[in-house]
Backbone as CSV, one residue per row, in Angstrom:
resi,resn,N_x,N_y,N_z,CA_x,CA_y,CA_z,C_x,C_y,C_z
1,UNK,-18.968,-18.117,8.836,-19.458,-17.117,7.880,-18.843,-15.766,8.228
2,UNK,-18.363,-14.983,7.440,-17.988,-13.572,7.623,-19.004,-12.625,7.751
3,UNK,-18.110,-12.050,8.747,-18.977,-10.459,8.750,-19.291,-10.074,7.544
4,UNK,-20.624,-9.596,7.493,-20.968,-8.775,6.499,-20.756,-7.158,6.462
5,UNK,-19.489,-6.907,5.755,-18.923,-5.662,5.274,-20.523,-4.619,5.073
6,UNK,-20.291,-3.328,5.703,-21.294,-2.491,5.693,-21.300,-1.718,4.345
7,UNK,-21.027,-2.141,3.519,-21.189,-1.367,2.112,-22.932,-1.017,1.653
8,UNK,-22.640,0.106,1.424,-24.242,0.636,0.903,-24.177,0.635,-0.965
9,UNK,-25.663,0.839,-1.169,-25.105,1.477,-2.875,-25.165,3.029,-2.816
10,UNK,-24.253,3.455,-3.835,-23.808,4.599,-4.083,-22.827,4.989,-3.591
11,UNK,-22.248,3.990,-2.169,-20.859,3.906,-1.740,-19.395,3.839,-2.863
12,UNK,-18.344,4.377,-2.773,-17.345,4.509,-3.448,-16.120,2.732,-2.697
13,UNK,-15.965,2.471,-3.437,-15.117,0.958,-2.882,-13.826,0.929,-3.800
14,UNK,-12.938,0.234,-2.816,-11.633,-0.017,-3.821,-11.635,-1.798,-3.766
15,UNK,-11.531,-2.314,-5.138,-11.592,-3.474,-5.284,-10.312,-3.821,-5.626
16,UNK,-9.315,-4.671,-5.148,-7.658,-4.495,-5.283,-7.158,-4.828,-6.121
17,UNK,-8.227,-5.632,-7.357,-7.993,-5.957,-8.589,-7.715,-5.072,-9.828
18,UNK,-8.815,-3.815,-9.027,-9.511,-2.917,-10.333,-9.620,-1.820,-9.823
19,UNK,-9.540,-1.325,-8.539,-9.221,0.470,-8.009,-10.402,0.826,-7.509
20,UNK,-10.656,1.710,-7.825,-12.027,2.252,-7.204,-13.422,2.232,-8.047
21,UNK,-14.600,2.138,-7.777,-15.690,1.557,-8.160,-16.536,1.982,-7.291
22,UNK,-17.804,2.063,-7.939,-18.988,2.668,-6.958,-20.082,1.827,-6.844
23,UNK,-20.740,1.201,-5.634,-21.630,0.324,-5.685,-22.802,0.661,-6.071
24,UNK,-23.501,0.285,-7.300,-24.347,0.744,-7.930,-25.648,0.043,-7.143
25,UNK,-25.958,-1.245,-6.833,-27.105,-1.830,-6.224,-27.085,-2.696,-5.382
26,UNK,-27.380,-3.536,-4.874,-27.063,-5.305,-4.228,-28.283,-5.913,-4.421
27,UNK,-28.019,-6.768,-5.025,-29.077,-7.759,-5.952,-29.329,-9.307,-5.530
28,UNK,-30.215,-9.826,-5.849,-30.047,-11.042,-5.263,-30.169,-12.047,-6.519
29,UNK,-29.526,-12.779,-6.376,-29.295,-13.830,-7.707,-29.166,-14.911,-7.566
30,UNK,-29.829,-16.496,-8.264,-29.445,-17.641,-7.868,-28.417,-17.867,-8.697
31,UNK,-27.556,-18.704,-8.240,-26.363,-19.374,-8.993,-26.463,-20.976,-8.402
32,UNK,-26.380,-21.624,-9.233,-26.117,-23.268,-8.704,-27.298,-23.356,-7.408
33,UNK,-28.606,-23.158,-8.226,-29.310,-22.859,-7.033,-29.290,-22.286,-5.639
34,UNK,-28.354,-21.954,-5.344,-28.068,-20.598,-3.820,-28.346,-20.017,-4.172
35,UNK,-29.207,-19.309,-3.488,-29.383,-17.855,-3.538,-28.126,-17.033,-2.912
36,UNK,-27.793,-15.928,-3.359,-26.944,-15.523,-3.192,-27.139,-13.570,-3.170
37,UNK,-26.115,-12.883,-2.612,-26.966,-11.658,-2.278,-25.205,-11.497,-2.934
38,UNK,-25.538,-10.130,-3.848,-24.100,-9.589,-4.804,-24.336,-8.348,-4.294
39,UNK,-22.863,-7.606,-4.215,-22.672,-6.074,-4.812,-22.570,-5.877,-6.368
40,UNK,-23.440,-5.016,-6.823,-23.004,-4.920,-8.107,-22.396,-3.329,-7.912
41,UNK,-21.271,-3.603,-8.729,-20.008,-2.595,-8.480,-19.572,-2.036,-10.010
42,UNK,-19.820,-0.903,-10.554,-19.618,0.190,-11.517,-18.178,0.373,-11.727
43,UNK,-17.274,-0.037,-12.416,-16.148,1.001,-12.973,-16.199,1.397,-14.246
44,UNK,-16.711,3.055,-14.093,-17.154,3.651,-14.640,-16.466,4.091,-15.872
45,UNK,-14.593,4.428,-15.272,-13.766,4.500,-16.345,-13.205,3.279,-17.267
46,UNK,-13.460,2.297,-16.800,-13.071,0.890,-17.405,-14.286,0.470,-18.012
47,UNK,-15.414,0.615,-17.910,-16.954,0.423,-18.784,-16.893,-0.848,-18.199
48,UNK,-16.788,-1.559,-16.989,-16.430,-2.495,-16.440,-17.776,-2.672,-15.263
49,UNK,-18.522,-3.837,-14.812,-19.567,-4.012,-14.453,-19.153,-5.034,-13.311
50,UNK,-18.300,-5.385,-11.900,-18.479,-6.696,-11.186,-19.469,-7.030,-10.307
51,UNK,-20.003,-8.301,-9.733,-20.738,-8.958,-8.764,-19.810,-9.404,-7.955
52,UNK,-19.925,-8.829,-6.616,-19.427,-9.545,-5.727,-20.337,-10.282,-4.153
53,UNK,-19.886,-11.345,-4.124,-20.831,-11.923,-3.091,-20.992,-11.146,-1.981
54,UNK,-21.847,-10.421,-1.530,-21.827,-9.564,0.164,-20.981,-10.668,1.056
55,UNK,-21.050,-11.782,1.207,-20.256,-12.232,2.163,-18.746,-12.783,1.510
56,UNK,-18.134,-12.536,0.889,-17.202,-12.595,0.568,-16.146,-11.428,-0.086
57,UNK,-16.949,-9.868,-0.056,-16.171,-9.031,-0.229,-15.052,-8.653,0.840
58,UNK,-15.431,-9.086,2.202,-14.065,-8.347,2.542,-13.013,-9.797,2.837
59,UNK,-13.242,-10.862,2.315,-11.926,-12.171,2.241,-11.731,-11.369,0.622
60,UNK,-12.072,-10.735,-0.175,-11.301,-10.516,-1.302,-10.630,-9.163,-1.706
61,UNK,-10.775,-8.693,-0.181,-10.285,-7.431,0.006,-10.772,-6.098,-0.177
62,UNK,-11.937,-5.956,-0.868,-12.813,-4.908,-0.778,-13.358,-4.374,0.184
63,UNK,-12.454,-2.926,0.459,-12.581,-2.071,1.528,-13.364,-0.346,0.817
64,UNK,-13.435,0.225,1.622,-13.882,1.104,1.690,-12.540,2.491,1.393
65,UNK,-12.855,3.617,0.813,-11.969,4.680,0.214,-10.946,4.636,1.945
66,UNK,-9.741,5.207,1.460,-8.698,5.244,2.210,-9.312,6.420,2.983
67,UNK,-9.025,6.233,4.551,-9.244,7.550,5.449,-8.654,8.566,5.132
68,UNK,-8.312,9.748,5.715,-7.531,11.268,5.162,-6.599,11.121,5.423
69,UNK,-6.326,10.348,6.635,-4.589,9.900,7.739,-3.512,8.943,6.639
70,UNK,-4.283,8.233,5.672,-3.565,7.360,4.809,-3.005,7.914,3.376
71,UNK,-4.507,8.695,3.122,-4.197,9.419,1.652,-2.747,10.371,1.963
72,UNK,-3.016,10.873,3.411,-1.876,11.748,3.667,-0.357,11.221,3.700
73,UNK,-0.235,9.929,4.202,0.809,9.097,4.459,1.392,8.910,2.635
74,UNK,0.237,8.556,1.913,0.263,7.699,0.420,1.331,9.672,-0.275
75,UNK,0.844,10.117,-0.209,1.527,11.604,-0.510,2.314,11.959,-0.041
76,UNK,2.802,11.548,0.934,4.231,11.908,1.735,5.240,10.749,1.356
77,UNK,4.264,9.607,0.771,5.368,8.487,0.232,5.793,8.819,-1.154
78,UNK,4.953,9.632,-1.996,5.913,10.193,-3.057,6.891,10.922,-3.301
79,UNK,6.685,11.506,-1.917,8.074,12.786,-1.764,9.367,11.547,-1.545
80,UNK,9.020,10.886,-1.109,10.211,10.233,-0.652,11.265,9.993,-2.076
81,UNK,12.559,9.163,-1.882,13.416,9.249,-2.973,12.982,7.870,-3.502
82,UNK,13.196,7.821,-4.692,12.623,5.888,-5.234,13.794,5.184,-4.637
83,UNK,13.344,3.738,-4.500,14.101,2.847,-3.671,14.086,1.741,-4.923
84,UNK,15.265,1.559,-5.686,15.115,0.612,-6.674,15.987,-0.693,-6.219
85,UNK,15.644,-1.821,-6.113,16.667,-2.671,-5.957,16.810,-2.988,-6.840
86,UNK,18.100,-4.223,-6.573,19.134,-4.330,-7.890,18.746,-5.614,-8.135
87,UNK,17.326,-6.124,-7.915,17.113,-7.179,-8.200,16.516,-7.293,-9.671
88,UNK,16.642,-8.513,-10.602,16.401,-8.409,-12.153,15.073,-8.122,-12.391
89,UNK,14.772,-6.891,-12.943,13.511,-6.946,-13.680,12.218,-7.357,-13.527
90,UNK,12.389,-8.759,-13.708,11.205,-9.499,-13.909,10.396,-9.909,-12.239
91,UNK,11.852,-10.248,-11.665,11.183,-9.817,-10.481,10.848,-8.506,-9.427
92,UNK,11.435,-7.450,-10.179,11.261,-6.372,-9.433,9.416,-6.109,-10.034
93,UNK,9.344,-6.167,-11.320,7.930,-6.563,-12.258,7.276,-6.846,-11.377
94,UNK,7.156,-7.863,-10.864,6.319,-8.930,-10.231,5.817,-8.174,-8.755
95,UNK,6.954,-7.633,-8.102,6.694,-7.099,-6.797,5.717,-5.762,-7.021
96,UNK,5.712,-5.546,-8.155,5.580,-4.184,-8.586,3.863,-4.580,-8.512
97,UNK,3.633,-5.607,-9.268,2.417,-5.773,-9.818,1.645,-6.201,-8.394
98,UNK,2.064,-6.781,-7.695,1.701,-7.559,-6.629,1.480,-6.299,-5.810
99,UNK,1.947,-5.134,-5.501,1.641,-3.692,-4.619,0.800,-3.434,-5.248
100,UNK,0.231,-3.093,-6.401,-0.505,-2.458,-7.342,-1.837,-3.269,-7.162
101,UNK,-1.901,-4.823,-7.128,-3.183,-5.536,-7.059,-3.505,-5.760,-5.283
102,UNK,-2.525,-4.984,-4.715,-3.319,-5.378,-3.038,-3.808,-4.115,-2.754
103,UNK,-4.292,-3.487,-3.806,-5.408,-2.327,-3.330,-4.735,-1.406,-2.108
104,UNK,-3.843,-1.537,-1.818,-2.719,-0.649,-0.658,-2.472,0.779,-1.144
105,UNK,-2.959,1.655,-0.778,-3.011,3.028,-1.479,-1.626,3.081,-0.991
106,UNK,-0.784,2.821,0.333,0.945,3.140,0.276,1.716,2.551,-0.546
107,UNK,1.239,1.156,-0.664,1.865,0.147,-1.623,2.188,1.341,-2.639
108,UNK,0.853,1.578,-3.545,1.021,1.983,-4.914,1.407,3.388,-5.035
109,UNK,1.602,4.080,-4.062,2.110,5.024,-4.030,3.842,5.118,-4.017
110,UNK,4.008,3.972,-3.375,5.367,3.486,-3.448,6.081,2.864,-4.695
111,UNK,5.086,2.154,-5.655,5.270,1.864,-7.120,5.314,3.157,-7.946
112,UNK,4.532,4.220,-7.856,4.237,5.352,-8.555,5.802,6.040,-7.799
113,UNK,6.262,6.175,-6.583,7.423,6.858,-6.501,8.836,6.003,-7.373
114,UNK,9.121,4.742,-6.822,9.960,3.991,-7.892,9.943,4.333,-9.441
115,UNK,8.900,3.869,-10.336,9.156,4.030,-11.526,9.139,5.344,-12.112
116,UNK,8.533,6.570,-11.345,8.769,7.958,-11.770,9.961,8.428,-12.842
117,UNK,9.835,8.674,-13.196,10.711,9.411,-14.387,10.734,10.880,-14.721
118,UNK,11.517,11.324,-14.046,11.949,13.071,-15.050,11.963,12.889,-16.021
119,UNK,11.843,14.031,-16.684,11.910,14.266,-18.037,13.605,14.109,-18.700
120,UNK,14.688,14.494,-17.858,15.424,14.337,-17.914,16.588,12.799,-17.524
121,UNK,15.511,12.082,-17.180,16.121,10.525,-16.880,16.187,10.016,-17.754
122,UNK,16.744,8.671,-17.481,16.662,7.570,-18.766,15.308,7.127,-19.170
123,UNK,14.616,6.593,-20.214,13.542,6.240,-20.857,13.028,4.890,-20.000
124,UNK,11.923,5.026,-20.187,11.237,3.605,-19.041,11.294,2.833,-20.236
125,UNK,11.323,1.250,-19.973,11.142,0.296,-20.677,9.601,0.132,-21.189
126,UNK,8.807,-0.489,-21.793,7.630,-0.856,-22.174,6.777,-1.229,-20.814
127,UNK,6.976,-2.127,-20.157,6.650,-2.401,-19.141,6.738,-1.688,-17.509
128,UNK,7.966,-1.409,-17.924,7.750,-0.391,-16.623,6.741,0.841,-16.727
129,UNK,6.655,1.489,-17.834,5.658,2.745,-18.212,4.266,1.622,-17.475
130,UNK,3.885,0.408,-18.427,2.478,0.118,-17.801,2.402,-0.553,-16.203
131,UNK,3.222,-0.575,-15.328,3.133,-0.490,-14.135,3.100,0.799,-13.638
132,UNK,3.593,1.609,-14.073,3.640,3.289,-13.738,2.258,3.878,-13.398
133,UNK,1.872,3.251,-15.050,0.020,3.528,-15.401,-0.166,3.281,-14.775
134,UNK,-0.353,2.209,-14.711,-1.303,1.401,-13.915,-1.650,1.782,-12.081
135,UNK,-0.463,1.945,-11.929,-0.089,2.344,-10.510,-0.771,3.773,-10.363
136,UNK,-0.454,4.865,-11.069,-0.521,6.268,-10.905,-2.167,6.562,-11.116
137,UNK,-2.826,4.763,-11.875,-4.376,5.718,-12.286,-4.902,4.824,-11.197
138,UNK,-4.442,4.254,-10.662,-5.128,3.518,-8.917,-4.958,4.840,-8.322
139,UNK,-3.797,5.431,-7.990,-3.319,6.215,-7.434,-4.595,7.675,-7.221
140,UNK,-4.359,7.904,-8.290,-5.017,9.101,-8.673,-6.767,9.020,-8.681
141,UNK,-7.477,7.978,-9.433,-8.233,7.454,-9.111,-9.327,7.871,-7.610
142,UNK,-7.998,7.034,-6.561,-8.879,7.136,-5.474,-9.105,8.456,-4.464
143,UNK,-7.315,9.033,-4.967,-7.694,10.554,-4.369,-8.626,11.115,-4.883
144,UNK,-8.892,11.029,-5.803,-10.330,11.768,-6.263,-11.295,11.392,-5.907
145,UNK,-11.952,10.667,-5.665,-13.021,9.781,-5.455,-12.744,10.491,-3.792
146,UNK,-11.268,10.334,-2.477,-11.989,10.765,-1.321,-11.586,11.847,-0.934
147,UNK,-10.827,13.232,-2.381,-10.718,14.356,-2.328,-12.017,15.321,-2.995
148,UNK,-12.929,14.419,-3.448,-14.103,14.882,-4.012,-13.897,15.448,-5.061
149,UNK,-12.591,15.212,-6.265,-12.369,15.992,-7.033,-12.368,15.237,-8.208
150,UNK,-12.033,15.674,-9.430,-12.007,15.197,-10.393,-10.505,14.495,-11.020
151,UNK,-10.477,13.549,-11.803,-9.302,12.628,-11.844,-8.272,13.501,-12.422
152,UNK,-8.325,14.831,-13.521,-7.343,15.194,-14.046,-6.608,16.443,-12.310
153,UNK,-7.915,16.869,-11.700,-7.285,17.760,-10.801,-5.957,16.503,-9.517
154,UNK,-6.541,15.667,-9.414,-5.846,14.198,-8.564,-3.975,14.181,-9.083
155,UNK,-4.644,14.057,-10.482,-3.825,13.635,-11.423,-2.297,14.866,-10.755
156,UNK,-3.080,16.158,-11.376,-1.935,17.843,-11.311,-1.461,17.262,-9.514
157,UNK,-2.608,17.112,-8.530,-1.483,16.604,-6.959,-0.496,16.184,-6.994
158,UNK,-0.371,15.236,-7.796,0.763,13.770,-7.653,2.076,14.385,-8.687
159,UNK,1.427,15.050,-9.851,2.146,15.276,-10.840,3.700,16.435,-9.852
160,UNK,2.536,17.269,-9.802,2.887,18.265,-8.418,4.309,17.477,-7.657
161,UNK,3.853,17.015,-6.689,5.076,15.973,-5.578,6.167,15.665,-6.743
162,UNK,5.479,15.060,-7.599,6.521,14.022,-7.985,7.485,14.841,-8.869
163,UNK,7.246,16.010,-9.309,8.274,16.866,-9.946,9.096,18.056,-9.231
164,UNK,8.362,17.930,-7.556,8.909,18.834,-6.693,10.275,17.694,-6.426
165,UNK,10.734,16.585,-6.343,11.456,15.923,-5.636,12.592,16.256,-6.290
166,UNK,13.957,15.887,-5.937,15.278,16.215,-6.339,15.474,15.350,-7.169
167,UNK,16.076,15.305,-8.746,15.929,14.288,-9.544,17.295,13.373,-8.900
168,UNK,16.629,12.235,-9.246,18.126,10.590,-8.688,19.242,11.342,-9.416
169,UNK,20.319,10.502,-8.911,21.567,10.624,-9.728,21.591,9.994,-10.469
């Protein structure tokens, strides 16, 4: 049996599926007759409601907001220059999506530096824009949540870095 992860309610959590979320209660519920003890977990901007088993949140990766030492690392990884390989698309896609769903605040900070776009670059494809999203509102998301701020001020941080950098060639 696993440790039981110390999550409280009203705690802030990143679920690696879905970003950050706030534990609203822990409930107890039968299913298939077990009783069973849930987090019930709020995403508030997604109007989105999950149960997760207390003993199985941290095998599904639900951790707790990134320390200050990481958020700091995740922001120093945007300064960096994007690293695109020359591998096709679909699998660069895939790697993309796969950083983005392991709840890795460097991971996705590292997706949000890759697909960045100046204003002056070439146009993102359809798909690359919604890995961008997707990436930048994990991103942003959780700095707020453990900068105590609000998502559009998160938002101006990142926006910030990512237009201080030297545009690619």
């Amino acid at each position: 049996m696993s440790k039981k992860p110390e999550f409280r309610p009203n705690d802030f959590v990143v679920y690696p599926a879905h970003g950050v979320g706030q534990i609203v209660s822990i409930e107890k519920q039968e299913v298939a007759g077990l009783e069973l003890e849930l987090f019930v977990i709020s995403f508030a901007k997604d109007k989105m409601t999950l149960r997760v088993p207390t003993n199985k949140a941290t095998t599904v990766g639900m951790r707790s907001l990134s320390p200050p030492d990481v958020v700091t690392k995740a922001m120093a990884t945007l300064k960096g220059k994007a690293r695109v390989k020359r591998a096709m698309w679909s699998r660069r896609a895939q790697e993309y999506e796969a950083k983005i769903n392991s709840g890795d605040l460097i991971a996705i900070a590292e997706v949000v530096r890759d697909l960045h776009r100046n204003d002056e670059q070439r146009e993102q494809s359809y798909s690359e824009r919604q890995l961008y999203e997707a990436a930048l509102d994990r991103l942003t998301r959780e700095l707020a949540a453990v900068n105590d701020m609000d998502e559009d001020g998160a938002l101006k941080a990142v926006d910030e870095i990512l237009n201080s950098r030297p545009a690619a060639a």
